[in-house]
Backbone bond lengths (Angstrom), bond angles and torsions (degrees), N, CA, C in turn:
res aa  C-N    CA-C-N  psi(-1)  N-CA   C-N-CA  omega(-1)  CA-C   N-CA-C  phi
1 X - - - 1.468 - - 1.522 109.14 -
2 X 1.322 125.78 121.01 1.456 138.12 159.32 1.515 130.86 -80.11
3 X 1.052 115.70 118.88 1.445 120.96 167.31 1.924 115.86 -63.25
4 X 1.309 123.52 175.98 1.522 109.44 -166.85 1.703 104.01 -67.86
5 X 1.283 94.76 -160.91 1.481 112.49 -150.69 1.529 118.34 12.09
6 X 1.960 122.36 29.36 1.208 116.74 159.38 1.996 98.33 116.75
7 X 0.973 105.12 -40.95 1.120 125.67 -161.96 2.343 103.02 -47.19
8 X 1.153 86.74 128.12 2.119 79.60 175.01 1.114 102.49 -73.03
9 X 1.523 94.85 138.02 1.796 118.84 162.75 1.379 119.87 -43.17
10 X 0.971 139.88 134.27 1.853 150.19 160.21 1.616 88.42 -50.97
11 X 1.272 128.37 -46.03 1.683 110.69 -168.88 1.775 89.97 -149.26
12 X 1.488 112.74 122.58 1.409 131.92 169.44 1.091 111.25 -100.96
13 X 1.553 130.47 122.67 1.694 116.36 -176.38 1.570 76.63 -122.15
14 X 1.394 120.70 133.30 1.376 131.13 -176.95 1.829 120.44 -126.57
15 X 1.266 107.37 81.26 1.693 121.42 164.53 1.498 88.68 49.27
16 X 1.913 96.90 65.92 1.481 105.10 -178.13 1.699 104.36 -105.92
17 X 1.048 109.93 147.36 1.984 120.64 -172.17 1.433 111.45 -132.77
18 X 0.900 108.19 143.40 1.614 97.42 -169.68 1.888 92.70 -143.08
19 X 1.338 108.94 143.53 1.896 120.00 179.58 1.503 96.10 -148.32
20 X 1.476 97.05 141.61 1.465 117.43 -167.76 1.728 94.37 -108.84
21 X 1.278 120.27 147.65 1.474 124.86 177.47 1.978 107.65 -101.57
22 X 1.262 102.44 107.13 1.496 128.25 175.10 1.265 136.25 -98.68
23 X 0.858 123.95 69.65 1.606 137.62 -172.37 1.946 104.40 75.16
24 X 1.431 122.87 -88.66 1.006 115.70 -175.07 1.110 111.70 -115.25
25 X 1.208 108.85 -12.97 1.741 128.58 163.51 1.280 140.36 -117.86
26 X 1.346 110.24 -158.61 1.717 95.15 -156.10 1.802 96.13 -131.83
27 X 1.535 113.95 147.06 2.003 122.69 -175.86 1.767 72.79 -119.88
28 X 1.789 87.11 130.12 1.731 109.85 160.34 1.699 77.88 -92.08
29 X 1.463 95.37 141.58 1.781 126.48 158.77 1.721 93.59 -103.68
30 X 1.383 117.98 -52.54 1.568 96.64 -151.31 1.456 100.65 -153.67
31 X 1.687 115.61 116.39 1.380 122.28 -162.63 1.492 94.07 -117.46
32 X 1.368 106.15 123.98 1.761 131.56 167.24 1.187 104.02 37.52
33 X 1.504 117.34 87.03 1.582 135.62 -166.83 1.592 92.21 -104.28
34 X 0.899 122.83 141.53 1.471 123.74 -175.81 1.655 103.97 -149.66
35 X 1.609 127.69 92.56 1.146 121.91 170.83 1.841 114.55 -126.83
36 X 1.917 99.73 167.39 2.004 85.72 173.29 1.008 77.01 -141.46
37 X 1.206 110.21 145.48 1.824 145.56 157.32 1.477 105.38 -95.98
38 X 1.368 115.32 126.93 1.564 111.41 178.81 1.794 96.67 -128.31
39 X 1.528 95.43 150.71 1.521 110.41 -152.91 1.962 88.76 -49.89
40 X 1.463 81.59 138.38 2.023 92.92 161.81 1.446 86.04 86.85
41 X 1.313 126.07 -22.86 1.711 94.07 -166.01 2.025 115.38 -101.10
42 X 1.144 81.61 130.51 1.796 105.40 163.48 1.286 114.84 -57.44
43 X 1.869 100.75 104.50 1.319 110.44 -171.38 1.887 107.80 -104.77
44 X 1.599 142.06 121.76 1.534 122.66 -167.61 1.460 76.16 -125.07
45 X 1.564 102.21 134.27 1.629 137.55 153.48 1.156 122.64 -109.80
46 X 1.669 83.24 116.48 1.989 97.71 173.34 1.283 110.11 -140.04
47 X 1.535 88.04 174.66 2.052 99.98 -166.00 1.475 119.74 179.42
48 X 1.078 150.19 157.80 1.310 134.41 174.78 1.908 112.42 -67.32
49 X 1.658 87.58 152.37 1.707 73.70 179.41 1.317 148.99 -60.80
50 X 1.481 123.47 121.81 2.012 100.98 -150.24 1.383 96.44 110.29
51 X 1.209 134.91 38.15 1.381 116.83 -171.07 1.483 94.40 -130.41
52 X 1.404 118.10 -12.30 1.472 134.78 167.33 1.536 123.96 76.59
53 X 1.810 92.08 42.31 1.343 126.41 -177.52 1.752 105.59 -55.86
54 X 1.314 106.37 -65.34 1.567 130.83 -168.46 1.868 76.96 -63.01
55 X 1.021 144.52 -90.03 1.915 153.79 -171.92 1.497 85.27 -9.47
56 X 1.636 121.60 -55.09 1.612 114.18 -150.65 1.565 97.86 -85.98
57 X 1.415 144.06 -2.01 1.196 162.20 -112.13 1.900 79.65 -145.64
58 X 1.020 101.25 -96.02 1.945 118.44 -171.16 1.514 85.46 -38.05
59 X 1.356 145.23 -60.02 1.567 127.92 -162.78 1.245 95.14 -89.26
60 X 1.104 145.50 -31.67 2.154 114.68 160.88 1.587 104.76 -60.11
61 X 1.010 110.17 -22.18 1.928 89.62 163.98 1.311 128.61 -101.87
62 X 1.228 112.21 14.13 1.672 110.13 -165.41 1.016 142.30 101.20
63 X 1.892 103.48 -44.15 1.311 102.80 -179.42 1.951 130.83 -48.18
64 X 1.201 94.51 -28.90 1.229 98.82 178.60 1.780 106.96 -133.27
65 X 1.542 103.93 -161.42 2.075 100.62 -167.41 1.882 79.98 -159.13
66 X 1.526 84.30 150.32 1.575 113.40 179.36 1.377 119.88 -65.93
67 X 1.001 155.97 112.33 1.217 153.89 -173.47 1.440 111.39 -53.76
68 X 1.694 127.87 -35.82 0.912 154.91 139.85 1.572 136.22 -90.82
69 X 1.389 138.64 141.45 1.035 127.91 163.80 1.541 117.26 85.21
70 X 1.469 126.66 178.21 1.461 118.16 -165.41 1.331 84.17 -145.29
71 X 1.586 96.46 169.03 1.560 106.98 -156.68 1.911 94.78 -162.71
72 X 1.282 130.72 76.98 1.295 150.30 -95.01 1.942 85.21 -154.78
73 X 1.447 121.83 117.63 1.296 140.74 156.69 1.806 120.12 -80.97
74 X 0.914 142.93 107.30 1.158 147.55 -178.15 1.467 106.96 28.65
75 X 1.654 89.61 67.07 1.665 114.53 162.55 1.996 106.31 72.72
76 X 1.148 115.65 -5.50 1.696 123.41 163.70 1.284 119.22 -97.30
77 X 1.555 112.86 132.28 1.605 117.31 178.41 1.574 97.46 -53.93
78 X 1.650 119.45 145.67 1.243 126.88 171.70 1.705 96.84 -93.04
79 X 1.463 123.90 121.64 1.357 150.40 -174.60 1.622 96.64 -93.34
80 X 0.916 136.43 -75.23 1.268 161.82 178.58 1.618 144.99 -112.65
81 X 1.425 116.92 166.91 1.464 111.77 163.46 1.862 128.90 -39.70
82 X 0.763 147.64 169.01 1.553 134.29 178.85 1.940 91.16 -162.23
83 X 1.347 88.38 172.43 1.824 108.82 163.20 1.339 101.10 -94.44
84 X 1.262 118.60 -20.99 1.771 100.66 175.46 1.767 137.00 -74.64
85 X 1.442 79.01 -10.91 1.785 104.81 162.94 1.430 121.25 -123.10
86 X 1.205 104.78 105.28 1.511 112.56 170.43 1.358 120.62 -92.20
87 X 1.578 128.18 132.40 1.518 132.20 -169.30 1.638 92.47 -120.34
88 X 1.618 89.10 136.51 1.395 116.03 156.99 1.769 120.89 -108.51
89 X 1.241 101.51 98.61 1.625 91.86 169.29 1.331 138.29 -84.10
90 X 1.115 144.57 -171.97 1.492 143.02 -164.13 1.622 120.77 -74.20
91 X 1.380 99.74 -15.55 1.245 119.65 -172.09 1.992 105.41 -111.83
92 X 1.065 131.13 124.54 1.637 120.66 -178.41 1.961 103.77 -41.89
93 X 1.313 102.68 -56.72 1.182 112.05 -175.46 2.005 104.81 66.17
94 X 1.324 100.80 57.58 1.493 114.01 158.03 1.242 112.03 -97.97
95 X 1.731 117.61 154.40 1.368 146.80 173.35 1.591 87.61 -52.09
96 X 1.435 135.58 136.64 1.092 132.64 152.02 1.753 109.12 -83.49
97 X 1.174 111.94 -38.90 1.725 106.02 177.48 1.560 110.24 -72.13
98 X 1.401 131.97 10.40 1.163 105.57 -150.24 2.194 78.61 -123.47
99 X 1.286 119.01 150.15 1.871 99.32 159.28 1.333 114.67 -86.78
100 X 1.404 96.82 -170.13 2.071 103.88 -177.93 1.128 92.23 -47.17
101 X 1.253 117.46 -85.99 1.491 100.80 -155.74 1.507 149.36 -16.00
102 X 1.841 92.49 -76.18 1.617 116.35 140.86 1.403 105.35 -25.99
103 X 1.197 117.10 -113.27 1.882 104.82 -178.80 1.747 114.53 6.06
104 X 1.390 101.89 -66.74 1.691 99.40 -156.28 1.079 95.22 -65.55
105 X 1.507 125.78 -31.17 1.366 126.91 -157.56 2.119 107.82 -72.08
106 X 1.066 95.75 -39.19 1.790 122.18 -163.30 1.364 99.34 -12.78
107 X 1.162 142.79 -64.27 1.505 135.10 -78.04 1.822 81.88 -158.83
108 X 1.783 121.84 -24.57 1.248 134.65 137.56 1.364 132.72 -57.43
109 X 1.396 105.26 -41.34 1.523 121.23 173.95 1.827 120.64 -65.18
110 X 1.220 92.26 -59.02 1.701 125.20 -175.40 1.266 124.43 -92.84
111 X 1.471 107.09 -38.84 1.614 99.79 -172.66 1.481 114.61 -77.72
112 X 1.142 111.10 164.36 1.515 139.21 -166.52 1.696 106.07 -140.95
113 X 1.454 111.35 152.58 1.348 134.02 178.28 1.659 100.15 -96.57
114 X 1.561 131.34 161.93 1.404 139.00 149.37 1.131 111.22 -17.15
115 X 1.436 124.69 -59.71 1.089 127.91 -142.15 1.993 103.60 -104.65
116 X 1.249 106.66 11.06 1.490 133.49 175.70 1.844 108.09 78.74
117 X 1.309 105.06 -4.48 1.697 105.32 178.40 1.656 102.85 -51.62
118 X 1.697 107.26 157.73 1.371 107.21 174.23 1.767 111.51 -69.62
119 X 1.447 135.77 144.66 0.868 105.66 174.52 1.338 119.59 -98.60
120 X 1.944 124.44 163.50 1.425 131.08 -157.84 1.095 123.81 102.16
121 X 1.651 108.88 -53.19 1.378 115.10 170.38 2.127 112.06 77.71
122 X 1.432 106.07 15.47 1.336 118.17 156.54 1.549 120.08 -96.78
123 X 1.250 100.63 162.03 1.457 99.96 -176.09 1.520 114.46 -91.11
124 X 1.517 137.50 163.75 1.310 135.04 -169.86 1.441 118.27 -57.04
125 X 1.842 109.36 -19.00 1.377 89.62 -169.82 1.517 95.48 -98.28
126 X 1.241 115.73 -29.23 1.649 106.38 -170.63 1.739 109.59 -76.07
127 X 1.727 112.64 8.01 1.100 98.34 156.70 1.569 125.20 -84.97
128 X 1.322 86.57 -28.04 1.943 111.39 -157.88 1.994 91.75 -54.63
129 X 1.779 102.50 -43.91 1.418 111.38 -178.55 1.271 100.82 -59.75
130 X 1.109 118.36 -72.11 2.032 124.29 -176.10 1.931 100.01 -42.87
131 X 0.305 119.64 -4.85 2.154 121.22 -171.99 1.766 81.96 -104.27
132 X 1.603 110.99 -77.63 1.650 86.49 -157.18 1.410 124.08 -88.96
133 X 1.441 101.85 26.50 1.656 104.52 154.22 1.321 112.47 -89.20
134 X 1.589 125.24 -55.39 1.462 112.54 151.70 1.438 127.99 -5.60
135 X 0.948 99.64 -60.18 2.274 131.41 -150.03 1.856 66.31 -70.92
136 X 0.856 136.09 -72.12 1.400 144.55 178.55 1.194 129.02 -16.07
137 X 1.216 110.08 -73.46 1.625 148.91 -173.69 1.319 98.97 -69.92
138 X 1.409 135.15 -71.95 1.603 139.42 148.24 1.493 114.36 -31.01
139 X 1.292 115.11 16.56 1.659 103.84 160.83 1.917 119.24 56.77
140 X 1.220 109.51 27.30 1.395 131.66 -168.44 1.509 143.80 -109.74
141 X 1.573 86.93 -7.55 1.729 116.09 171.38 0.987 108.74 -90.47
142 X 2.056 89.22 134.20 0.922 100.42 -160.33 1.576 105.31 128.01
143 X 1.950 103.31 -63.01 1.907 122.92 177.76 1.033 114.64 -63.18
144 X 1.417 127.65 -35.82 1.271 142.86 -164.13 1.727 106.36 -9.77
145 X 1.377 106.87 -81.30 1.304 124.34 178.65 1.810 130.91 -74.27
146 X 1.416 97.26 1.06 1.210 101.74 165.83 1.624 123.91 -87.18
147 X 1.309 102.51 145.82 1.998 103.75 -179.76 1.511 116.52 -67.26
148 X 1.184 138.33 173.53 1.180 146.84 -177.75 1.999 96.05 -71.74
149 X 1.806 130.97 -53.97 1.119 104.57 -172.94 1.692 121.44 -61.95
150 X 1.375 118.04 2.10 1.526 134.56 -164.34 1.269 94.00 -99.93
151 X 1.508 135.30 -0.73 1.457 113.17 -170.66 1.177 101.77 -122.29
152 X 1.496 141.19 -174.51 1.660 132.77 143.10 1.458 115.68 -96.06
153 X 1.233 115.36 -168.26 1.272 132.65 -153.61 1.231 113.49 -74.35
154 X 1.483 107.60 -43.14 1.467 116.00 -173.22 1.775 112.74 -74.48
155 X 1.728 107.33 -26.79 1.380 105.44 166.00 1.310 126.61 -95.52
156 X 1.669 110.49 13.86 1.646 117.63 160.94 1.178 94.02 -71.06
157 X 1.446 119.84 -74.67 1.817 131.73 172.95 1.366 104.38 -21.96
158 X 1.476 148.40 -48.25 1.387 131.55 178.41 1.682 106.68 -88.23
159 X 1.126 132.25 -32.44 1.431 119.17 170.42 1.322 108.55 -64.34
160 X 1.469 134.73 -23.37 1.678 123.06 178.43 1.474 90.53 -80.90
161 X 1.044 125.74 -39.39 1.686 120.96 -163.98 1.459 95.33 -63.56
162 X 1.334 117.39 -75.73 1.608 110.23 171.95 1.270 133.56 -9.10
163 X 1.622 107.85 -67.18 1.502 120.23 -178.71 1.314 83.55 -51.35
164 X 1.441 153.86 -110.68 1.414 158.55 -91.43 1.622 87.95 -80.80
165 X 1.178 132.09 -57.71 1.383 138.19 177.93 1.548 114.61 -25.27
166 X 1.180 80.50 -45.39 1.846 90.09 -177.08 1.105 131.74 -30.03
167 X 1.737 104.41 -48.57 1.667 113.20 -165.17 1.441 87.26 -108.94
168 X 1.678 122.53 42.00 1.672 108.50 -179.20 1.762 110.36 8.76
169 X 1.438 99.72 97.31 1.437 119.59 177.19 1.864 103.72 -92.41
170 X 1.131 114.27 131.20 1.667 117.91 -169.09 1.486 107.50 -69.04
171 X 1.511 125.43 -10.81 1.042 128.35 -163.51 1.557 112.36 -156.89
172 X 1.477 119.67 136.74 1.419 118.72 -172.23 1.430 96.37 -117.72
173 X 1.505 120.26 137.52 1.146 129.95 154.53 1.587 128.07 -104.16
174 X 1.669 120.75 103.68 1.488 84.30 -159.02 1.869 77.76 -114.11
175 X 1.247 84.70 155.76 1.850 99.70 176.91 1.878 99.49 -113.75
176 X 1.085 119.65 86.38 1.395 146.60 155.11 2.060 101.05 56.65
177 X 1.597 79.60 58.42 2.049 84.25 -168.22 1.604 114.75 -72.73
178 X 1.606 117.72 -1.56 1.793 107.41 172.46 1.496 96.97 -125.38
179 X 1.484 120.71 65.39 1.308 122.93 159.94 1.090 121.15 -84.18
180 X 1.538 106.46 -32.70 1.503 110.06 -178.91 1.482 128.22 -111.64
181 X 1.557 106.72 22.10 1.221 112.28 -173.36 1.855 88.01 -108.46
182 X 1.444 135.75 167.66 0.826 166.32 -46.05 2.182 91.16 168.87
183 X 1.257 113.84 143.34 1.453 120.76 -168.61 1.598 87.70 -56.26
184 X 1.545 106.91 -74.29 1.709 119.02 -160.92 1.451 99.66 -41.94
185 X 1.778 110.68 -58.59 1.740 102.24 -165.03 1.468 116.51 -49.54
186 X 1.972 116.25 -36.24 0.924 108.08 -139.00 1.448 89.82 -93.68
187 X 1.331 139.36 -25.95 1.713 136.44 141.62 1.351 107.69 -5.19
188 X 1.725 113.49 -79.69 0.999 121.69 -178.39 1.727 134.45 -53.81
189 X 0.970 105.14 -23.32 1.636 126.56 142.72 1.397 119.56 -39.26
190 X 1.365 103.15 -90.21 1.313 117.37 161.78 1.882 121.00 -1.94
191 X 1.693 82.85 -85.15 1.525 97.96 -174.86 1.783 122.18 -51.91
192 X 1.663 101.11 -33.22 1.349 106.11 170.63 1.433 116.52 -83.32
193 X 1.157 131.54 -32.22 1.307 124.49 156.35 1.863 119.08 -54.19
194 X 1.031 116.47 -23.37 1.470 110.30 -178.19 1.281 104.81 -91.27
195 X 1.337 125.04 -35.04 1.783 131.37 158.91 1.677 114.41 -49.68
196 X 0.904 107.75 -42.68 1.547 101.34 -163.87 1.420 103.85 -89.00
197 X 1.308 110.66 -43.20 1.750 113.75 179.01 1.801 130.22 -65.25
198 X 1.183 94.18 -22.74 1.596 105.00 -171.35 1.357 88.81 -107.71
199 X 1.314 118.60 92.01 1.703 127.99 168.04 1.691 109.93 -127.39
200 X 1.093 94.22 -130.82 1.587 101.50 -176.78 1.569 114.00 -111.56
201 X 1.251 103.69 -14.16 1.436 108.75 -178.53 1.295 141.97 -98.30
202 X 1.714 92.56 26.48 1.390 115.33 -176.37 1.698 124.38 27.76
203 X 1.467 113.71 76.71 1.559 130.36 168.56 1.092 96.42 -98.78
204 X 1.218 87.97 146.69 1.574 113.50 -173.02 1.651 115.39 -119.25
205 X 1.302 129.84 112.84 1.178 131.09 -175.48 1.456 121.55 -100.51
206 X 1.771 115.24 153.98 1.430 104.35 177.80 1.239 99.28 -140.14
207 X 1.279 131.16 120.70 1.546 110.90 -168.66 1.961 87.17 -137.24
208 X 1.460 88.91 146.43 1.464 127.53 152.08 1.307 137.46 -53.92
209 X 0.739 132.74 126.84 1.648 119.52 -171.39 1.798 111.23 178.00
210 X 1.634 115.83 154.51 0.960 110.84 -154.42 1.993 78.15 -135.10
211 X 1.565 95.77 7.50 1.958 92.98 -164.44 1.928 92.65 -97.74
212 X 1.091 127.61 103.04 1.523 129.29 179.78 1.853 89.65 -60.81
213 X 0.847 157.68 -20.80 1.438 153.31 149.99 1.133 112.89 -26.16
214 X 1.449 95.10 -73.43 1.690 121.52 -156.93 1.346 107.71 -52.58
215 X 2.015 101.88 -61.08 1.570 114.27 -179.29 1.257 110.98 -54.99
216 X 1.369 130.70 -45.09 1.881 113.94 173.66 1.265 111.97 -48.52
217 X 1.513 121.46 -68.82 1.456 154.10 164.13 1.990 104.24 19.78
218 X 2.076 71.55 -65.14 2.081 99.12 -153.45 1.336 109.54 -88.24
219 X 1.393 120.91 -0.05 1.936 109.83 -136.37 1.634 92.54 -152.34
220 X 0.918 103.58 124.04 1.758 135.13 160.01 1.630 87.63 -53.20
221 X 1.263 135.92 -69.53 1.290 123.52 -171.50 1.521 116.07 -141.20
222 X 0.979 127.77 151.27 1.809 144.27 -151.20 1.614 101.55 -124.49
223 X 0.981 116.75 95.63 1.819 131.80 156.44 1.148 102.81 -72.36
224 X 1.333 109.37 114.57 2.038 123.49 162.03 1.958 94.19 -95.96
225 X 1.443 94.69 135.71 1.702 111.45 165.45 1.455 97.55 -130.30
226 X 1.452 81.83 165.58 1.646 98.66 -154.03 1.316 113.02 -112.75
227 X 1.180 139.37 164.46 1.877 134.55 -158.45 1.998 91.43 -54.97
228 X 1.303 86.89 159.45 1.512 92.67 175.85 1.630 119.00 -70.68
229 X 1.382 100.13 133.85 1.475 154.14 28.25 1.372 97.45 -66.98
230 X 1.287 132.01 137.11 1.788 134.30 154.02 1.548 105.09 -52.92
231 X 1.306 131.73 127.27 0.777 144.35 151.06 1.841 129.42 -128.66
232 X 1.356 123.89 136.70 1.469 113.81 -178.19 1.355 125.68 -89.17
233 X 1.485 96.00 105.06 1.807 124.57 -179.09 1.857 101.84 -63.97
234 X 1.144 107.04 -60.04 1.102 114.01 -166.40 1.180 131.46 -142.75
235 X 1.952 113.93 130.03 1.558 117.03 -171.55 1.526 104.26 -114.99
236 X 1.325 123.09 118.30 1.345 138.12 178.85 1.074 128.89 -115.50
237 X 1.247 116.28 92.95 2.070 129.54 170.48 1.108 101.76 -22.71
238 X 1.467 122.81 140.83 1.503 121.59 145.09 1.406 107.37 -120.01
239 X 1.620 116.72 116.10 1.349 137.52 -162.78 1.675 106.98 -75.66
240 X 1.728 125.22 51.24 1.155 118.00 -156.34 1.719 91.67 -135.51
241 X 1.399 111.97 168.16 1.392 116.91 158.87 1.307 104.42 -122.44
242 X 1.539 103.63 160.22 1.602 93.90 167.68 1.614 125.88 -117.02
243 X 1.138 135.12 -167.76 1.684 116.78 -27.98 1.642 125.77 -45.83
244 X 1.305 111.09 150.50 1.509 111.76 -176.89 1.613 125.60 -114.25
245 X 1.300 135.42 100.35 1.276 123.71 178.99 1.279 120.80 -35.20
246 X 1.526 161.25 156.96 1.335 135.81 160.87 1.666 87.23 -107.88
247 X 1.350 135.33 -12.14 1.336 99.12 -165.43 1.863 99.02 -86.60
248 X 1.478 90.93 -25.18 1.508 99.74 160.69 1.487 127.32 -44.04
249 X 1.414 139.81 -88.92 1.066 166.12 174.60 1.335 105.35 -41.52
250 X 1.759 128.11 -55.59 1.171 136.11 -178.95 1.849 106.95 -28.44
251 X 1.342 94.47 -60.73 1.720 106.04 172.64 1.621 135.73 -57.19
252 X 1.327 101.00 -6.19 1.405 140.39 -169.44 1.554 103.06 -70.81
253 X 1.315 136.70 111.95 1.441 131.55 165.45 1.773 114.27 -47.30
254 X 1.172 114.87 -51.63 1.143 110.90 175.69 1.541 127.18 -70.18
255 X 1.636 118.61 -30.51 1.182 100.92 160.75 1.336 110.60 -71.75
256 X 1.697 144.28 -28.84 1.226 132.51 -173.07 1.560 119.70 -74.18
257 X 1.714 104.34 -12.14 2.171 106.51 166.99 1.152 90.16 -76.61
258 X 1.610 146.65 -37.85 1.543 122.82 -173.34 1.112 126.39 -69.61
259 X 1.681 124.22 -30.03 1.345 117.28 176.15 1.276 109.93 -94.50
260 X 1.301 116.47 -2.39 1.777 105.56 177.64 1.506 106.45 -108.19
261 X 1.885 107.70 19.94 1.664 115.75 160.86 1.415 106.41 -101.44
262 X 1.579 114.40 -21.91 1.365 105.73 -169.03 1.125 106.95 -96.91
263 X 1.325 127.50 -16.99 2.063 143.03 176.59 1.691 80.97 -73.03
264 X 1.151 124.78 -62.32 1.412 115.40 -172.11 1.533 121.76 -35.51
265 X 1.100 109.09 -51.79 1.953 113.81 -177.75 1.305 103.14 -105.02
266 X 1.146 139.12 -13.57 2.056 143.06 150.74 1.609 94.09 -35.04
267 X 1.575 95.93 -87.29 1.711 107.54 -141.50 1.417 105.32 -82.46
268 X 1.453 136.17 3.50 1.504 106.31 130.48 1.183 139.44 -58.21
269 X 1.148 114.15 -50.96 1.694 117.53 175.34 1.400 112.35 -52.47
270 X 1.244 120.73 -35.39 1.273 142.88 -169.40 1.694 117.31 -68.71
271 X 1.353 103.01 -46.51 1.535 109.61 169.51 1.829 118.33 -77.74
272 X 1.301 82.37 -40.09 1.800 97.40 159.31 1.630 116.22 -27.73
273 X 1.342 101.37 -69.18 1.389 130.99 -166.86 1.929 100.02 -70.37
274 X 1.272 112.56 -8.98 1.146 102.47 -174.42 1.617 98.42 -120.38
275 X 0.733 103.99 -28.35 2.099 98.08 179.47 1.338 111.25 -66.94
């Protein structure tokens, strides 16, 4: 799959299907998914719950493979986990023994590739520098040395963001990471995620989400899937650049035809699923 003037997609998901094995039989999650991510662009996935959003999420990272179909990083089948995709899950999922720092640092310190190489391929100090400009930039100086029960929620959410930052990963996967933080924090999320991502270095994001807000909010473009099997009902432009004010834009006619296209094919399925 090519992006315009010819050029391969940063992420090809190709008439991908996925079936789970259940006692003597088999649950389709996700029948002939067909999406492209092109470098830099903000990709938001939604669907009713069960639609096997988070399923299409685990095989853009590796963890798992399509039962059908290929699902291909700058024109290569994705085999596995990589440093070129970094996942954020719902949970921060920080070291509690370890502080910010440590945390951001982890994965510089400790981690390893397949093949047992360190991964990044920088040396300790020009990471230690790359970490506390982060530690920086994440609004966090100052935290450095404090533990995860010493902090709140919203600065677990920037110390996991940090760590992944580290090895500038070309691509973010987040599986619905400010669900559990709080209206104000998760704003503040928001705004720093749209600052840091839309630079020059074309990352490419794919995020999860169940918030029809959020997905206009974050994303160059909004994939609707449809009750399970997941399938894609609907692809919707968002006519925006970034960074984006929301209290700005919110008021915006054009951001308000996108979320009252994506509430449109959401909350049937959605009430469905609830009666």
């Amino acid at each position: 799959m090519t992006g315009a003037g010819g050029a391969v997609a940063k992420l090809a998901i190709e008439n991908v299907s996925k079936e789970f094995e259940v006692g003597q039989g088999k649950v389709a999650a996700l029948a002939d998914i067909s999406i492209e991510v092109r470098a830099g662009e903000h990709v938001s996935i939604v669907g009713p719950t069960g639609c096997g959003k988070t399923t299409l999420l685990n095989m853009i990272a590796g963890f798992d493979f399509p039962t059908r179909g290929k699902i291909r990083r700058d024109g290569k089948e994705i085999t596995g986990p990589g440093p070129d995709r970094a996942v954020i899950f719902q949970q921060a999922n920080i070291f509690p023994w370890l502080t910010v720092r440590d945390n951001v640092l982890f994965a510089a310190k400790w981690g390893t590739q397949e093949d047992g190489r360190p991964l990044g391929g920088k040396g300790a100090k020009e990471y230690e520098v790359a970490a506390d400009s982060l530690i920086r930039e994440m609004g966090l100086s100052g935290c450095e040395h404090l533990y995860p029960y010493q902090i709140s929620g919203g600065m677990k959410a920037r110390t996991a963001l940090a760590r992944l930052l580290l090895f500038s990963p070309q691509m973010l996967l987040l599986d619905e990471p400010f669900v559990a933080l709080d209206a104000q924090t998760r704003s503040s999320m928001h705004r720093l995620l749209m600052r840091m991502m839309k630079g020059t270095d074309g990352k490419s994001v794919v995020l999860i989400t169940h918030d029809v807000d959020e997905a206009v909010l974050l994303a160059d473009t909004v994939y609707v899937l449809s009750r399970r099997p997941g399938r894609v009902v609907d692809r919707i432009d968002v006519p925006f650049g970034f960074p984006r004010d929301y209290a700005v834009i919110s008021r915006d006619p054009k951001f308000l035809a996108c979320r009252y296209k994506v509430l449109d094919r959401v909350e049937p399925m959605t009430i469905k699923d609830e009666d």
